[in-house]
C-alpha positions as a Markdown table, in Angstrom:
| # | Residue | x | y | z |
|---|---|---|---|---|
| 1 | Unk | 0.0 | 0.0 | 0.0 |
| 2 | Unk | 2.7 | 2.5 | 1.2 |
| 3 | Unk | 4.7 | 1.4 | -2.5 |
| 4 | Unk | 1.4 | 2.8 | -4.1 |
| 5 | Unk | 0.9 | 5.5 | -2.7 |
| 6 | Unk | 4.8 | 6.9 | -3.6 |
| 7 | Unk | 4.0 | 5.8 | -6.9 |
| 8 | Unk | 0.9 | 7.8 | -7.1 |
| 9 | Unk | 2.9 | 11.0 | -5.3 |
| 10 | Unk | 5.9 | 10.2 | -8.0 |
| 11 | Unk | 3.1 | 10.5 | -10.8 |
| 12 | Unk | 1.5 | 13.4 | -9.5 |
| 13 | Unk | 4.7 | 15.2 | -9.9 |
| 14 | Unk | 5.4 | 14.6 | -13.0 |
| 15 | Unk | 2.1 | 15.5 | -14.1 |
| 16 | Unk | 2.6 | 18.7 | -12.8 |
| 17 | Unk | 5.4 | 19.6 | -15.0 |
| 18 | Unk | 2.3 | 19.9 | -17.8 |
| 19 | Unk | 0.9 | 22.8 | -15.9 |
| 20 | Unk | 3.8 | 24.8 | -16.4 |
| 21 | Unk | 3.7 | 27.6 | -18.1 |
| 22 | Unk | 6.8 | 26.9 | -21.0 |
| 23 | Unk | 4.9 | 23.7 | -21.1 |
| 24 | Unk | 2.0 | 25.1 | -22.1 |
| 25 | Unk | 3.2 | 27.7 | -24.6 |
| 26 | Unk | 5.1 | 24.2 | -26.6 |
| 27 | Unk | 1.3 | 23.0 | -27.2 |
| 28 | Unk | 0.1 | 26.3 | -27.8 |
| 29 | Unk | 2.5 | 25.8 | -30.7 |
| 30 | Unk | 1.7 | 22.9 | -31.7 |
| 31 | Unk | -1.7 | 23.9 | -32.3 |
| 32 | Unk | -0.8 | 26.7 | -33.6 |
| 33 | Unk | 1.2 | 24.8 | -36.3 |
| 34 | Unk | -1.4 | 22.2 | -36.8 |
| 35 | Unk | -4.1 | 25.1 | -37.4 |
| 36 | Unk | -1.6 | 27.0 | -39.6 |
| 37 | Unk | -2.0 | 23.8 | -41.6 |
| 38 | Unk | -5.4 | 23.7 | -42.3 |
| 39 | Unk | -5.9 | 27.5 | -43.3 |
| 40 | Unk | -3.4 | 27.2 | -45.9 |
| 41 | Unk | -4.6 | 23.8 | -47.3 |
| 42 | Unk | -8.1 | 25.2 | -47.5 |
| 43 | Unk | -7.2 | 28.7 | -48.9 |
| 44 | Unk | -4.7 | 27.5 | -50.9 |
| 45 | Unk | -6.7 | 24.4 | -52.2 |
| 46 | Unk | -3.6 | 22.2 | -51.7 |
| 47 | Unk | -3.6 | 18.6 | -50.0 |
| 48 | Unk | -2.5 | 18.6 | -46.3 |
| 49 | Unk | 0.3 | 16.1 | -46.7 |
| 50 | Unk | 1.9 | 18.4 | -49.5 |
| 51 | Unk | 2.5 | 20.8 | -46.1 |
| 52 | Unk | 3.4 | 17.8 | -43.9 |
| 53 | Unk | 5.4 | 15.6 | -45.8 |
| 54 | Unk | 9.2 | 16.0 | -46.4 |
| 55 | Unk | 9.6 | 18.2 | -48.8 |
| 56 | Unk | 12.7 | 15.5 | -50.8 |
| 57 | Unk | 9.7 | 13.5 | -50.5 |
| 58 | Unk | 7.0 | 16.0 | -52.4 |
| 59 | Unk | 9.3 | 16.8 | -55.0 |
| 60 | Unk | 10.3 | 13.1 | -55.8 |
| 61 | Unk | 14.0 | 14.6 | -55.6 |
| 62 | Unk | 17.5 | 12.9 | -54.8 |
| 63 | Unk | 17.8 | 12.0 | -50.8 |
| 64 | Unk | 20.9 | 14.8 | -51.1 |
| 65 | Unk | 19.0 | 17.5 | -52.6 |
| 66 | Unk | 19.9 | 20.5 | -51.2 |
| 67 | Unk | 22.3 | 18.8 | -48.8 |
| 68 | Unk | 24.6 | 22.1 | -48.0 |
| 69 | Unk | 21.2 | 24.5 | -47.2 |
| 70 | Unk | 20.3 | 21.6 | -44.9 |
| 71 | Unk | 23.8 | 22.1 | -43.2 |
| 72 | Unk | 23.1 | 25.7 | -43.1 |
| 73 | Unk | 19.7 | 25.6 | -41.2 |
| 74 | Unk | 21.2 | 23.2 | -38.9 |
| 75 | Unk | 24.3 | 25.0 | -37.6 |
| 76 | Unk | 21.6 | 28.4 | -37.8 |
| 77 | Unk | 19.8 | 25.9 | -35.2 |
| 78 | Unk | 22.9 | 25.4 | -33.3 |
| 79 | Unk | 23.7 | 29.1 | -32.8 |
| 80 | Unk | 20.2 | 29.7 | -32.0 |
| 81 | Unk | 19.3 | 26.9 | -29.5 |
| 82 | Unk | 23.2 | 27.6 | -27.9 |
| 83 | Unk | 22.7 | 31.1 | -27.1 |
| 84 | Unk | 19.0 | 30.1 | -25.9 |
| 85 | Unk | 20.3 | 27.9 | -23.3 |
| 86 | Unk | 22.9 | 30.4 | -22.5 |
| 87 | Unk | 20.6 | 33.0 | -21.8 |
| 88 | Unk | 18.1 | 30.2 | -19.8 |
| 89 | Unk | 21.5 | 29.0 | -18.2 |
| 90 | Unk | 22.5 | 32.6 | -16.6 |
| 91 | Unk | 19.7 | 33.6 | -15.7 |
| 92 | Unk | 21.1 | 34.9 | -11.5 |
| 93 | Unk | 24.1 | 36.4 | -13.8 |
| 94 | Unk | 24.6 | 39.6 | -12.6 |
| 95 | Unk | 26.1 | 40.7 | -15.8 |
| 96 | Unk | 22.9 | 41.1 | -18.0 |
| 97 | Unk | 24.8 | 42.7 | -20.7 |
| 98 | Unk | 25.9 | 39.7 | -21.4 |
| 99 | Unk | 23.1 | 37.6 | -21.0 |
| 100 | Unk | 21.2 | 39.9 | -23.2 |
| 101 | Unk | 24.1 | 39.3 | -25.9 |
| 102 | Unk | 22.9 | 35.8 | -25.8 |
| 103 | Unk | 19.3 | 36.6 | -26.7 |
| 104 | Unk | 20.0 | 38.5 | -29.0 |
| 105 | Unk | 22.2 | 36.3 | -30.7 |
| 106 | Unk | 19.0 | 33.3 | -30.5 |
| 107 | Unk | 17.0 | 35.6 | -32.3 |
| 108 | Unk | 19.2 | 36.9 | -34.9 |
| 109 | Unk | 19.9 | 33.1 | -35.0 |
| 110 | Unk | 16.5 | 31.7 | -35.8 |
| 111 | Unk | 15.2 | 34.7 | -37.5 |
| 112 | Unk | 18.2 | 34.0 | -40.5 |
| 113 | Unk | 17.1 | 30.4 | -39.7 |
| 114 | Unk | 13.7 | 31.0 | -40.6 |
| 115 | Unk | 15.0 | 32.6 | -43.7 |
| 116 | Unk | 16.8 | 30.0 | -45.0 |
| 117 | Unk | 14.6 | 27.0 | -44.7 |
| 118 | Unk | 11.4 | 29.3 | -45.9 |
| 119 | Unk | 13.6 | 31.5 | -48.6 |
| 120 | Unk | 12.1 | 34.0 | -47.2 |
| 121 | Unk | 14.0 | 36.8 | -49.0 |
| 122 | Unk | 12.9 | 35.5 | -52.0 |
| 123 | Unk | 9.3 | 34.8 | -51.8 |
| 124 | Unk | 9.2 | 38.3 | -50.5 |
| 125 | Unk | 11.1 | 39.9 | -52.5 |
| 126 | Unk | 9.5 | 37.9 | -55.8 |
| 127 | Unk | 5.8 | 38.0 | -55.1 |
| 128 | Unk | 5.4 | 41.6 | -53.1 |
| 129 | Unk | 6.2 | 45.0 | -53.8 |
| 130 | Unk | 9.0 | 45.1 | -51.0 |
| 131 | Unk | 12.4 | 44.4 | -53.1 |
| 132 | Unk | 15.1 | 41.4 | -52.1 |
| 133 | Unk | 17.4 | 44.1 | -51.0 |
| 134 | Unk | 15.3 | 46.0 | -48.3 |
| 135 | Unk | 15.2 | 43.0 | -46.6 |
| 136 | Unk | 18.8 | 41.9 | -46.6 |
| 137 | Unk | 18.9 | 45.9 | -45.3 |
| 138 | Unk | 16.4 | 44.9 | -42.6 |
| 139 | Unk | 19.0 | 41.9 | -41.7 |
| 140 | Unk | 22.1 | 44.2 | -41.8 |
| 141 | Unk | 20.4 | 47.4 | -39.8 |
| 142 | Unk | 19.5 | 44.4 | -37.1 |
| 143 | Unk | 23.1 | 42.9 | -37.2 |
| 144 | Unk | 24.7 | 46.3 | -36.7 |
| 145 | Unk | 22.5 | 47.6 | -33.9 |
| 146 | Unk | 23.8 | 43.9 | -32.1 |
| 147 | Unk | 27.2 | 45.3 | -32.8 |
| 148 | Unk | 26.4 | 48.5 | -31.6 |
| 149 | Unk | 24.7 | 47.4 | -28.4 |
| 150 | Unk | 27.1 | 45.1 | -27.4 |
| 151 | Unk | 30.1 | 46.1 | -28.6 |
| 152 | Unk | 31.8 | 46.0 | -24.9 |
| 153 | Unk | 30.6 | 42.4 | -24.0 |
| 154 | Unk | 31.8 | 41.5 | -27.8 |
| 155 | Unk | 35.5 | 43.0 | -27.6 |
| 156 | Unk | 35.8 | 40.5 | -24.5 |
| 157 | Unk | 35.1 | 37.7 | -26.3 |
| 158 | Unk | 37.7 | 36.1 | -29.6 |
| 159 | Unk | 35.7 | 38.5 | -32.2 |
| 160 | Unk | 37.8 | 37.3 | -35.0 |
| 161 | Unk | 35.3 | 34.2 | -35.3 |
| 162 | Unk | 32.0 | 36.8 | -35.5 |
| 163 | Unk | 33.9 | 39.3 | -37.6 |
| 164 | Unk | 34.7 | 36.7 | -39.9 |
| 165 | Unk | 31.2 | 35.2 | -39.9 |
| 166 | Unk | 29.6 | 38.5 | -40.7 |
| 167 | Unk | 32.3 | 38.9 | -43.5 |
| 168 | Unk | 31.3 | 35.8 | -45.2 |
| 169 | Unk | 27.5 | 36.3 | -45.0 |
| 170 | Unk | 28.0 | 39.5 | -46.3 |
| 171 | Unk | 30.0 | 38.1 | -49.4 |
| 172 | Unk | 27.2 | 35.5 | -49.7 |
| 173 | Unk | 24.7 | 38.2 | -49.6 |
| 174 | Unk | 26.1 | 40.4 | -52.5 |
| 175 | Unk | 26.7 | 37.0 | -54.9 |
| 176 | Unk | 23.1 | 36.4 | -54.4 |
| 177 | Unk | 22.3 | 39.8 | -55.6 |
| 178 | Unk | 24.6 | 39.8 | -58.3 |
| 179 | Unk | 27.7 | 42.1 | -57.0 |
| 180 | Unk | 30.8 | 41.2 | -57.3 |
| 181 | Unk | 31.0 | 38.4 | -59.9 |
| 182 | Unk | 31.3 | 38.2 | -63.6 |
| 183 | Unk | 27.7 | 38.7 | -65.5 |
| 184 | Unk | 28.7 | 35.1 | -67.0 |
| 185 | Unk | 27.9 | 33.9 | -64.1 |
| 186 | Unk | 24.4 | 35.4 | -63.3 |
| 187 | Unk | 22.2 | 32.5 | -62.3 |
| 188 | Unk | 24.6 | 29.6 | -62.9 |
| 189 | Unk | 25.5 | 26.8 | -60.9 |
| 190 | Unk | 29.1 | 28.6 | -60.4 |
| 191 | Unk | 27.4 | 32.0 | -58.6 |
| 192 | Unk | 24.9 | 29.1 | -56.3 |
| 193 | Unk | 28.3 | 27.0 | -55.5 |
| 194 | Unk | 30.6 | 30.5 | -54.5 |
| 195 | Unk | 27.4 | 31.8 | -52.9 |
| 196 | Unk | 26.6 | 29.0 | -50.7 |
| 197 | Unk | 30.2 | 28.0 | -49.9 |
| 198 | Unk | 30.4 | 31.2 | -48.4 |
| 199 | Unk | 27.1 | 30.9 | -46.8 |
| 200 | Unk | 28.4 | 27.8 | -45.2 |
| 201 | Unk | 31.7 | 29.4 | -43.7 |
| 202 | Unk | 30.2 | 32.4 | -42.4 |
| 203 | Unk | 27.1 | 30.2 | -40.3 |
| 204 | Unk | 30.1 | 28.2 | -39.2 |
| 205 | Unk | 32.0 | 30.6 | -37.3 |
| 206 | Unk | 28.5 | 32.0 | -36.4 |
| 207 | Unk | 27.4 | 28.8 | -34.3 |
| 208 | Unk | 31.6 | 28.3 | -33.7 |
| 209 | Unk | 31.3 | 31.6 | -32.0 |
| 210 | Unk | 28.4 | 31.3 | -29.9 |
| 211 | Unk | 28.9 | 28.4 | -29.0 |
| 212 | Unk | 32.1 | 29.7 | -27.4 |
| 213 | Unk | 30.6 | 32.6 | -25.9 |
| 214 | Unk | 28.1 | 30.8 | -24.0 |
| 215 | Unk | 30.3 | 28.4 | -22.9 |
| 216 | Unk | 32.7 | 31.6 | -21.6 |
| 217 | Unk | 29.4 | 33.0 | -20.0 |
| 218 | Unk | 28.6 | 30.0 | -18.2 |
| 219 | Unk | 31.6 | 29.0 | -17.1 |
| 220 | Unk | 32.7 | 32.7 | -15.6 |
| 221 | Unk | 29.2 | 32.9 | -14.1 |
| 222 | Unk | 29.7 | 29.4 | -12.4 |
| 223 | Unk | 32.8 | 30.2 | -11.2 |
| 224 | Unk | 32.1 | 33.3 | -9.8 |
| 225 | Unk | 29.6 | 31.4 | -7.9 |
């Protein structure tokens, strides 16, 4: 009887953790999505599993289609969830500076993220009045205020990993809108191969560099403790 009971108390507690409020908000999304699904497969007269499915899948395509933009997304997803935790992590830091340096860095993080696995640039830029450029501007003016803002908390960290990051996006950036390379190669395989190479270094010292910062942040702020 007494084994029951604890077993009934252990239960309890863990049901508990699904009245929390994070808890809560992860179903909220998941509704969300699941709705989000609906809406556009009834206004958009298109079958639900062509927004469910994998997308390789859909398009009948090679299982390594696209293999580097998945790379991409996932080391954005790495930054991101990194500097997440980070910020989660230090949250009795005294130092909020720095703490705020790691959200900031999630969002710029997942808001590229959501760029690259929705190509969001494009569709916008292809489909609205709002041009490709003003929304790379949107990025940049973002990036520079996070420069700006933090500057301090960044010239204690090893920079050389974000500087060079932001140098190779920014190469990236003007490939895909045609600066800097030969008209030749407007639309070729060669401009996607430069283009995405570079996209590839510059997300890898991203997540390289955030990674390391947390890490820094944590292991200062445990320390100190």
């Amino acid at each position: 009887m007494q084994n029951i009971k604890i077993d009934i108390a252990f239960i309890r507690a863990k049901l508990r953790e699904f009245y929390t409020l994070p808890i809560a908000l992860v179903y909220i999304g998941i509704m969300g999505i699941l709705t989000s699904v609906i809406i556009i497969a009834v206004t958009q007269n298109v079958k639900v599993f062509y927004l469910m499915d994998d997308a390789i899948r859909i398009g009948q395509l090679k299982f390594y289609a696209g293999f580097v933009a998945s790379i991409i997304v996932l080391l954005w997803c790495v930054g991101g969830t990194v500097s997440f935790l980070g910020y989660w992590l230090l949250d009795n830091c005294k130092d909020t500076a720095s703490r705020n340096f790691l959200l900031w860095g999630g969002f710029l993080s997942f808001m590229l993220l959501f760029d690259d696995l929705f190509l969001i640039h494009e569709t916008i830029g292809d489909h609205t009045i709002i041009p490709e450029v003003a929304i790379f501007s949107l990025y940049g003016l973002l990036i520079i205020y996070y420069l700006i803002r933090y500057q301090q908390v960044i010239l204690k960290t090893n920079f050389l990993f974000l500087f060079l990051s932001l140098a190779f996006l920014a190469l990236s950036i003007a490939i895909d809108i045609h600066l800097f390379i030969p008209k030749k190669w407007h639309h070729t395989s060669m401009q996607t191969g430069v283009e995405e190479s570079c996209e590839l270094i510059g997300i890898t010292h991203w997540a390289l560099y955030h990674c390391k910062v947390a890490y820094q942040l944590i292991k200062t702020n445990v320390n100190a403790s």
